[in-house]
N, CA, C and O of each residue as an XYZ file, in Angstrom:
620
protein
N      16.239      8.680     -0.419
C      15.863      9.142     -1.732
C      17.017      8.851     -2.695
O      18.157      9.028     -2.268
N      16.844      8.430     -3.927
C      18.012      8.223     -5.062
C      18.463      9.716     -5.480
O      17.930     10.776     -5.153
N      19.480      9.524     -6.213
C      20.117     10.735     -6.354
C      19.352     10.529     -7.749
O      19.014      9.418     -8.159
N      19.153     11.558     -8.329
C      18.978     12.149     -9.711
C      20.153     12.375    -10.647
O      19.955     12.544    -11.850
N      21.391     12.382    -10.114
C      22.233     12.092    -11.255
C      22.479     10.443    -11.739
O      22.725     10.000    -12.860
N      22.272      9.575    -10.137
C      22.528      7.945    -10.100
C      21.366      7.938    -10.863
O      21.607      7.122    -11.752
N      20.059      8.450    -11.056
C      19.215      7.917    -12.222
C      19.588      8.199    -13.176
O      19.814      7.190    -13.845
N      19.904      9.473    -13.900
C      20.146      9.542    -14.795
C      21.330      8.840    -15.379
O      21.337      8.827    -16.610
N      22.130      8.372    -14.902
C      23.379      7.404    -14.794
C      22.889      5.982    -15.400
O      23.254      5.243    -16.314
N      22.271      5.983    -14.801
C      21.553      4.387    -14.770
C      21.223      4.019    -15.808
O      21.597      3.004    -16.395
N      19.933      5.401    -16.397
C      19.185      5.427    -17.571
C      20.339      5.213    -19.131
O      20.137      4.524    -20.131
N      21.451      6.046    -18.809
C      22.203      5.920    -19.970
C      23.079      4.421    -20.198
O      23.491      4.095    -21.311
N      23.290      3.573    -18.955
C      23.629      2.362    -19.045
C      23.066      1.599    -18.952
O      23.594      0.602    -18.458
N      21.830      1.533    -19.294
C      20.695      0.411    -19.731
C      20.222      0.463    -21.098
O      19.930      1.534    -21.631
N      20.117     -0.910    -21.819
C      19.455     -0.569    -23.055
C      18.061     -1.353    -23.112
O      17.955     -2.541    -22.805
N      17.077     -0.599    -23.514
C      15.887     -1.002    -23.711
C      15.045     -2.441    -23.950
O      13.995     -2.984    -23.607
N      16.417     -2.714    -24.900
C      16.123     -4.513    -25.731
C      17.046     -5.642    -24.987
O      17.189     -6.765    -25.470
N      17.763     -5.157    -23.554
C      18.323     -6.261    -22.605
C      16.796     -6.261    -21.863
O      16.126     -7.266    -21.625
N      16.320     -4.418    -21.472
C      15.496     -4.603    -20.236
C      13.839     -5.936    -20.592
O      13.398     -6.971    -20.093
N      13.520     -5.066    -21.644
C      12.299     -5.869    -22.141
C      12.537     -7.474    -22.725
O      11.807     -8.461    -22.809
N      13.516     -7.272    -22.968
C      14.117     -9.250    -23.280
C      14.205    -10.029    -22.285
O      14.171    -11.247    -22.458
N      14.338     -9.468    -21.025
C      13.926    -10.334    -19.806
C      12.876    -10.904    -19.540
O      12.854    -11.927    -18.857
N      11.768    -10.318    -20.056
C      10.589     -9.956    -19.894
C       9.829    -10.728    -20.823
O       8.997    -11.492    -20.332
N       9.951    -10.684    -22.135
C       9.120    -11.162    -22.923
C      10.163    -11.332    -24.248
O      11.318    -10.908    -24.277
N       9.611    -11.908    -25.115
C      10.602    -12.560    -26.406
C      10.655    -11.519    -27.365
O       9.547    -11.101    -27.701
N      11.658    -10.972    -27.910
C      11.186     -9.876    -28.823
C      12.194    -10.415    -30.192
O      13.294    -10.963    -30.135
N      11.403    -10.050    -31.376
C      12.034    -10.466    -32.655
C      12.050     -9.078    -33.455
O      11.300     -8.102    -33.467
N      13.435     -9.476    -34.231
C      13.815     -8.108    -34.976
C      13.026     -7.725    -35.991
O      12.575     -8.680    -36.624
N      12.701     -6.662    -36.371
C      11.391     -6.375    -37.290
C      12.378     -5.079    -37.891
O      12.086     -4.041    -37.296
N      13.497     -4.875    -38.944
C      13.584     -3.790    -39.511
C      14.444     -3.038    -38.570
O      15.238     -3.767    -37.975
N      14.487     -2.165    -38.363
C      15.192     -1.480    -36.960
C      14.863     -1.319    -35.574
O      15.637     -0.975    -34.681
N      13.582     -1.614    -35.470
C      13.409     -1.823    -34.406
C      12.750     -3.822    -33.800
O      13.089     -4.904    -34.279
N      11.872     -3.550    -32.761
C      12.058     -5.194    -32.296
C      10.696     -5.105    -32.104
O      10.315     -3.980    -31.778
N       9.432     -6.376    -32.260
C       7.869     -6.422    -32.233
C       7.947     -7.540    -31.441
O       9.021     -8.142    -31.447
N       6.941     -8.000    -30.680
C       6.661     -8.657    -29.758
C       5.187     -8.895    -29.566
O       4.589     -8.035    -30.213
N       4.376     -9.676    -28.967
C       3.436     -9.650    -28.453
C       2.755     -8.622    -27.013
O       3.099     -9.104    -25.934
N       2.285     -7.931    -26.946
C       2.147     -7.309    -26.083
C       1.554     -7.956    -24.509
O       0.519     -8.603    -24.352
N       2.533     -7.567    -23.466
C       2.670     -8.155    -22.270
C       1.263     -7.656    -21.499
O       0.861     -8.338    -20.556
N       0.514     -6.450    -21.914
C      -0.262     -5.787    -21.273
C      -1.811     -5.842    -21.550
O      -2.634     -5.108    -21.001
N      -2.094     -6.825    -22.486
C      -3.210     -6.621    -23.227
C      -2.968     -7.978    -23.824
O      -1.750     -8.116    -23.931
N      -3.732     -9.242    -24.342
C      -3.649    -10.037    -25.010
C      -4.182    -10.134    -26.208
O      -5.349     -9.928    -26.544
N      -3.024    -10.546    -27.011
C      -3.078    -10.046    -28.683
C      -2.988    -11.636    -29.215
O      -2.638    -12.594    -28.525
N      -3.379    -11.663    -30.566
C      -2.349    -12.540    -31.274
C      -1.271    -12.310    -32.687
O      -0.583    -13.048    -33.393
N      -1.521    -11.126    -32.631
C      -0.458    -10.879    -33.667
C       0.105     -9.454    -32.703
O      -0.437     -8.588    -32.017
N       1.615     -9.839    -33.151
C       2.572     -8.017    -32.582
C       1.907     -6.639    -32.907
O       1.342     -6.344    -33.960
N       2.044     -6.021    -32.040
C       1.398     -5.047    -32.209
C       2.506     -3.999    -31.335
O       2.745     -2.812    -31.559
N       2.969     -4.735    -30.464
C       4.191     -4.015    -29.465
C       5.934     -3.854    -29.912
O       6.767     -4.760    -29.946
N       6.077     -2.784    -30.141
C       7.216     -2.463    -31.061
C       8.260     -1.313    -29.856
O       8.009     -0.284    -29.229
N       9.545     -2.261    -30.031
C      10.695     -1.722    -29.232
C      11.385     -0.660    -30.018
O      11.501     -0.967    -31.204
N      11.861      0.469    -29.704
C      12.630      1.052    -30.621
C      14.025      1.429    -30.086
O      14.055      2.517    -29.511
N      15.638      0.487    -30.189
C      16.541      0.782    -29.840
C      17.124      2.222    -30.203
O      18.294      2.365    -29.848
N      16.807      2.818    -30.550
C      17.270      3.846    -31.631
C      16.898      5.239    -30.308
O      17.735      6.117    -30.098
N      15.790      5.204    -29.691
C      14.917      5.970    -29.467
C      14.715      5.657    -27.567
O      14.196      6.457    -26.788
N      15.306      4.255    -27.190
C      14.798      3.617    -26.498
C      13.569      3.825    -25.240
O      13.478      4.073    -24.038
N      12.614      3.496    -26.601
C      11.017      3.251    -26.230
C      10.372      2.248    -26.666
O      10.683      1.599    -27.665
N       9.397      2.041    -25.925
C       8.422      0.805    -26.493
C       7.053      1.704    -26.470
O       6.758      2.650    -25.739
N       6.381      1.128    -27.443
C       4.715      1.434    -27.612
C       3.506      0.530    -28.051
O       3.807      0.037    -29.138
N       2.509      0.195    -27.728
C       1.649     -0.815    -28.098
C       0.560     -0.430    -29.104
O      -0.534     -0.206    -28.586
N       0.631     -0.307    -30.433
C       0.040      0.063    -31.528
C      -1.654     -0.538    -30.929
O      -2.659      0.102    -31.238
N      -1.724     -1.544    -30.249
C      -2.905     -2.244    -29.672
C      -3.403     -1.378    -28.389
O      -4.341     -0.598    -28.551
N      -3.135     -1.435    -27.837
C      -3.306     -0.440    -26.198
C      -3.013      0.556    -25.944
O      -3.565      1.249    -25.089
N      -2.137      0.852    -26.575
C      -1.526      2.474    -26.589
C      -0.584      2.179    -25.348
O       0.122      3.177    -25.197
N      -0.324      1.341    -24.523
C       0.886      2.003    -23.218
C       2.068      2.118    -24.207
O       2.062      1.782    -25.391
N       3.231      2.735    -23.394
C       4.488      3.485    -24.081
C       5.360      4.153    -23.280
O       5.015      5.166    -22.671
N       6.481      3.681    -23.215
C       7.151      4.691    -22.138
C       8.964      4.410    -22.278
O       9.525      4.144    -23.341
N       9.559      4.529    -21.113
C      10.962      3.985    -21.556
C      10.841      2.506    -20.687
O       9.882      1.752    -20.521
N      12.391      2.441    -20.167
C      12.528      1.262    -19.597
C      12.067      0.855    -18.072
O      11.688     -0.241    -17.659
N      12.279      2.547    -17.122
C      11.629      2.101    -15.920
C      10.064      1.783    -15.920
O       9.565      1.034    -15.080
N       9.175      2.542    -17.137
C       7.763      2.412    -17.574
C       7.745      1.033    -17.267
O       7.202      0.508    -16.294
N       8.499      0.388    -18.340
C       8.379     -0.802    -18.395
C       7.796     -1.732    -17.501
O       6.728     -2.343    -17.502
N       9.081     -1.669    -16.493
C       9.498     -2.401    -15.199
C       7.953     -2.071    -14.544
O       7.061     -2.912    -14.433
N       7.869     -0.750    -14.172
C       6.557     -0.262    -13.155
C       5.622     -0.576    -13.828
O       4.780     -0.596    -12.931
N       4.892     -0.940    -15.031
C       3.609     -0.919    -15.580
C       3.950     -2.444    -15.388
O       2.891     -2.886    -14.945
N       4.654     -3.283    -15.456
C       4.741     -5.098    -15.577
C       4.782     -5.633    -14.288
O       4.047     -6.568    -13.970
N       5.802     -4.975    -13.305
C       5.639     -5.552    -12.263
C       5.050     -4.981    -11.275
O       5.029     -5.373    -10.109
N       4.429     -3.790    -11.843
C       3.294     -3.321    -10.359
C       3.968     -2.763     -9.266
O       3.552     -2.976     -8.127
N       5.694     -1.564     -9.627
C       5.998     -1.357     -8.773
C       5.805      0.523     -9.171
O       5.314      1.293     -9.997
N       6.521      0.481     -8.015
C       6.432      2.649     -7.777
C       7.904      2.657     -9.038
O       8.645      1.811     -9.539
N       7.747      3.886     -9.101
C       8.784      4.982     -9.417
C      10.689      4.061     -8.966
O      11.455      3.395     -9.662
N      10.736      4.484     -7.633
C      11.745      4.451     -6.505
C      11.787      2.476     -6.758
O      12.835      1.903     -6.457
N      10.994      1.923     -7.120
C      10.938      0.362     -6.857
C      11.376      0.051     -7.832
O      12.189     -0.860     -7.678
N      11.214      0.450     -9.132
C      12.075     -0.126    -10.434
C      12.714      0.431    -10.995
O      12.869      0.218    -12.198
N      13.488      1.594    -10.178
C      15.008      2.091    -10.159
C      15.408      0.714     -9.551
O      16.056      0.011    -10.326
N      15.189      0.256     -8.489
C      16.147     -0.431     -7.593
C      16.418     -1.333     -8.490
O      17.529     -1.514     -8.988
N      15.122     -2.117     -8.810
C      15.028     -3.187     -9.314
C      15.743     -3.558    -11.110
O      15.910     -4.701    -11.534
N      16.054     -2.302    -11.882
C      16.673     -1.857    -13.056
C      17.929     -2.012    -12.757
O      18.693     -2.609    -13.516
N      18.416     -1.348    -11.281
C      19.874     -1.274    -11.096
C      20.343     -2.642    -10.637
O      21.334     -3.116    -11.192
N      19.740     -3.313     -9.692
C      20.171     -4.668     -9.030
C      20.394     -5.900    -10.491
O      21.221     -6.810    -10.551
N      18.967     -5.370    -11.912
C      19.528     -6.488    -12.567
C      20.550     -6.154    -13.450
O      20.709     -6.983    -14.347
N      21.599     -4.789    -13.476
C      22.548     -4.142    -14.270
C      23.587     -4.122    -13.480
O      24.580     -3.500    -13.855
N      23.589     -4.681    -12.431
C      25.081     -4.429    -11.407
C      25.313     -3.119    -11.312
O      26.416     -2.601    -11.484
N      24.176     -2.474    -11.008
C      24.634     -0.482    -10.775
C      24.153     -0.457     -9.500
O      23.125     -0.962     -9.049
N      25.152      0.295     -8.872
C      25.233      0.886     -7.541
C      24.701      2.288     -7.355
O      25.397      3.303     -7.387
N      23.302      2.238     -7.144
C      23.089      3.638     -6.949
C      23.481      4.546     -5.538
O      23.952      3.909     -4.595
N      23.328      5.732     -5.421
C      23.612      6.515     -4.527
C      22.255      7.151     -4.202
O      21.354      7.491     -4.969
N      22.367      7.247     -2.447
C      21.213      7.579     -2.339
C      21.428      8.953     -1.356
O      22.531      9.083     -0.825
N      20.400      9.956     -1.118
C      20.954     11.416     -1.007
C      19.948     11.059      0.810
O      19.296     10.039      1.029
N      20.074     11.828      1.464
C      19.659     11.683      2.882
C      18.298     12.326      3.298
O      17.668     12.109      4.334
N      17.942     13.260      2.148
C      16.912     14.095      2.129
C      17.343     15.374      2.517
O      18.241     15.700      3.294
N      16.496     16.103      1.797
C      16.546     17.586      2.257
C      16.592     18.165      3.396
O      15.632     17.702      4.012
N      17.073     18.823      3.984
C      16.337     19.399      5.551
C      15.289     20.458      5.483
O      14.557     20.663      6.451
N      15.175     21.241      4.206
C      13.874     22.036      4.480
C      12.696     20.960      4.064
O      11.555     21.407      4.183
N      12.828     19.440      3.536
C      11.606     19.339      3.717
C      11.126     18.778      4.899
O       9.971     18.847      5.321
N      12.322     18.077      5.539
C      12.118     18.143      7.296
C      11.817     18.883      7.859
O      11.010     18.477      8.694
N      12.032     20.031      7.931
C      12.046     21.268      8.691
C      10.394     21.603      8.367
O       9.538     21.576      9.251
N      10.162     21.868      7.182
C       8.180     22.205      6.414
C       7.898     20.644      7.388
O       7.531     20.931      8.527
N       7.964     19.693      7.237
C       7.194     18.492      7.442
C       6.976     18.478      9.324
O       6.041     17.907      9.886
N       7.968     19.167      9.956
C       7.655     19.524     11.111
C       7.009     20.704     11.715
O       6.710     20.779     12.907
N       6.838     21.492     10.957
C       6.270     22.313     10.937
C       4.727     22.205     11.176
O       3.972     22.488     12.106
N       4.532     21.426      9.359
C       3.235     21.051      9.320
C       2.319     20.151     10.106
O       1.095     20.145     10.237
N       3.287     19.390     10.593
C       2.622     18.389     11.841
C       2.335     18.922     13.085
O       1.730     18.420     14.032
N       3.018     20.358     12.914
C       3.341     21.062     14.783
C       1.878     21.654     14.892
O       1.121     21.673     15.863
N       1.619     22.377     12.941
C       0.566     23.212     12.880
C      -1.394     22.234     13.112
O      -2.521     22.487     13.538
N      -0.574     21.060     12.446
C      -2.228     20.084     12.517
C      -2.554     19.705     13.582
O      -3.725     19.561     13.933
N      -1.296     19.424     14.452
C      -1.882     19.108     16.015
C      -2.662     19.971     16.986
O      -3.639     19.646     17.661
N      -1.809     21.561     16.900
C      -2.679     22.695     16.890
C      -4.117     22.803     17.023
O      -4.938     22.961     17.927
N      -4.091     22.589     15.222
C      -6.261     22.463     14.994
C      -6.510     21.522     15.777
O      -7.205     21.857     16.735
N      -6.112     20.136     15.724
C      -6.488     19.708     16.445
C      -7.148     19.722     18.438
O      -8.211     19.491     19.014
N      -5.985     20.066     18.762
C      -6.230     20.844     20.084
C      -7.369     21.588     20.031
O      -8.407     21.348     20.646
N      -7.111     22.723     19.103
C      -8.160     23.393     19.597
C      -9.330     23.262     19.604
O     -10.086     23.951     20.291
N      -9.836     21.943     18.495
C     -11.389     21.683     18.156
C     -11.440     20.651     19.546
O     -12.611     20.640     19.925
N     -10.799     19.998     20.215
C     -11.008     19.316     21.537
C     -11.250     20.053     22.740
O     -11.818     19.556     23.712
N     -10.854     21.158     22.695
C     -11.316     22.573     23.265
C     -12.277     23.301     23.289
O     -12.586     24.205     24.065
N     -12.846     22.818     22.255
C     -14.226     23.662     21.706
C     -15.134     23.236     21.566
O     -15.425     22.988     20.396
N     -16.411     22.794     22.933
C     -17.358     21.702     22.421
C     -18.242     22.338     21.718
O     -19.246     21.635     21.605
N     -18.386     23.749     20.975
C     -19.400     24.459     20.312
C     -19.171     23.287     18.955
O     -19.880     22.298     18.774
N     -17.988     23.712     18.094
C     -17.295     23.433     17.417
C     -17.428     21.473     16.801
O     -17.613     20.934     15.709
N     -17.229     21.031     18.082
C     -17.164     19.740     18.002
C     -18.566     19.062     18.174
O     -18.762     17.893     17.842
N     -19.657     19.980     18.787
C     -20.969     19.638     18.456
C     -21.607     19.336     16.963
O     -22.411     18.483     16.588
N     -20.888     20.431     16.246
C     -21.049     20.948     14.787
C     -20.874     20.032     13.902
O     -21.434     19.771     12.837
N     -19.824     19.473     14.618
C     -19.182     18.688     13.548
C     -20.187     17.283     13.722
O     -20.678     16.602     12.822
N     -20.297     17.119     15.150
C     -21.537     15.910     15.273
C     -22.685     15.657     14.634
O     -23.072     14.545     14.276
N     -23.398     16.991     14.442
C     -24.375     17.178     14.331
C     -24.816     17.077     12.424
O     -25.876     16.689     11.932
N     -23.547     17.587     11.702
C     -23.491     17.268     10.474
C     -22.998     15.950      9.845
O     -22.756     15.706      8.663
N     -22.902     15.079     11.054
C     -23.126     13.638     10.286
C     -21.907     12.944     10.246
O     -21.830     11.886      9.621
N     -20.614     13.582     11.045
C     -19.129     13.619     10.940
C     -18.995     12.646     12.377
O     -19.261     13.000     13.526
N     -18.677     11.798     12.079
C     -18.160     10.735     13.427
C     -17.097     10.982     14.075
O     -16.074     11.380     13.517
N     -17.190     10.784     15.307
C     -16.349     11.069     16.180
C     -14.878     10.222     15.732
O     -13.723     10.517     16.038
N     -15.400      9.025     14.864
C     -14.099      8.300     14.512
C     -13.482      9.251     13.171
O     -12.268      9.144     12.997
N     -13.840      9.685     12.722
C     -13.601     10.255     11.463
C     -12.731     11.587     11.700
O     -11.918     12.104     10.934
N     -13.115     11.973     12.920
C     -12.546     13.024     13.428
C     -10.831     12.807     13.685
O      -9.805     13.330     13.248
N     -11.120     11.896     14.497
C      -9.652     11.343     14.972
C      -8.830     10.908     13.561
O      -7.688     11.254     13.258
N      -9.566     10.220     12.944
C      -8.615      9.604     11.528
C      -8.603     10.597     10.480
O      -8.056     10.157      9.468
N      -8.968     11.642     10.385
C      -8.629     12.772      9.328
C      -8.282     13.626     10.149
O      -8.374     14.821      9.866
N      -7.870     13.258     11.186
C      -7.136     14.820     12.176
C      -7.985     15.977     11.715
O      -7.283     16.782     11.103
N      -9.286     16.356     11.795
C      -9.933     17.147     11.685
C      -9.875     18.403     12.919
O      -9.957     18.205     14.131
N      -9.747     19.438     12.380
C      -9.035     20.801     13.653
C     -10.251     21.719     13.492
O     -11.393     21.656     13.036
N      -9.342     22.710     14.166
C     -10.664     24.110     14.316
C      -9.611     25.045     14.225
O      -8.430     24.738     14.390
N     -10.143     26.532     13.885
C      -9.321     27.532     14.284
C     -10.366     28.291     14.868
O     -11.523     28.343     14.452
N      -9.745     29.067     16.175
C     -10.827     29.833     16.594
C     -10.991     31.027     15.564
O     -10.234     31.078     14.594
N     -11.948     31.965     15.755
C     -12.025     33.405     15.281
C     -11.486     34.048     16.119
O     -11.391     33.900     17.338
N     -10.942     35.157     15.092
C      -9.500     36.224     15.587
C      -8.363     35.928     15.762
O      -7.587     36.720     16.298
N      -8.005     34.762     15.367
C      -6.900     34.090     15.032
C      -6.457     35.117     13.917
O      -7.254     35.530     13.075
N      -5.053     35.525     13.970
C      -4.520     36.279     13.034
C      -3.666     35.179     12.126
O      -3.453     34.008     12.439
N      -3.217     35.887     10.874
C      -2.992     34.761      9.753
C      -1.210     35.083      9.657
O      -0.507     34.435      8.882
């Protein structure tokens, strides 16, 4: 996982009109920069950079966001993918954190608890009739880890 300060790090040493100038041609319009919009095909600008603010918005389409927007709405990546990809073309070294242990700890938990249902609806051919009988495939079962709890199970 990235650290949240290395993003926020990142964010303050990037400027908007290097990131989107990679990208597409942008001309100075006043204080801020207009362009053709990358997302929608125009023929007159309609897509306006604002260094000041650093945002872009498409008076045509409406998308709008900052610079990782950018990156993720153009190249079709996640969140976590155009951090990387922001930092690798800025020479920034991010830091990355190892993960939490309580969400290890919940995430084992929760897997200890689904296997559980599980068990027990393989246990239970009342149960697993039920589920037949309403139209639920035996494959469907297995691929949504579909469980049971008996009754009197305390909570």
């Amino acid at each position: 996982m990235i650290d949240n300060a290395s993003i926020e790090s990142l964010k303050s040493s990037i400027d908007i009109i290097d990131v989107i100038g990679n990208f597409i041609e942008l001309r100075k319009a006043g204080a801020n920069y207009k362009a053709n919009c990358p997302f929608h095909g125009e023929k007159t600008p309609s897509f306006v950079v604002s260094p000041s603010k650093q945002i872009y918005h498409c008076f045509g389409c409406g998308v709008g966001g900052d610079s990782i927007k950018f990156v993720m709405e153009l190249e079709k990546l996640s969140y976590p993918e155009s951090i990387e990809k922001l930092a690798s073309m800025n020479n920034f070294s991010l830091t990355y954190t190892k993960g939490s242990s309580d969400y290890s700890d919940a995430k084992r938990v929760l897997e200890a608890i689904s296997q559980w249902y599980v068990k027990n609806l393989n246990q239970n051919t009342t149960a697993t009739q039920y589920l037949l009988q309403r139209g639920i495939s035996q494959n469907s079962i297995e691929n949504f880890e579909i469980g049971y709890v008996p009754t009197g199970t305390s909570r």
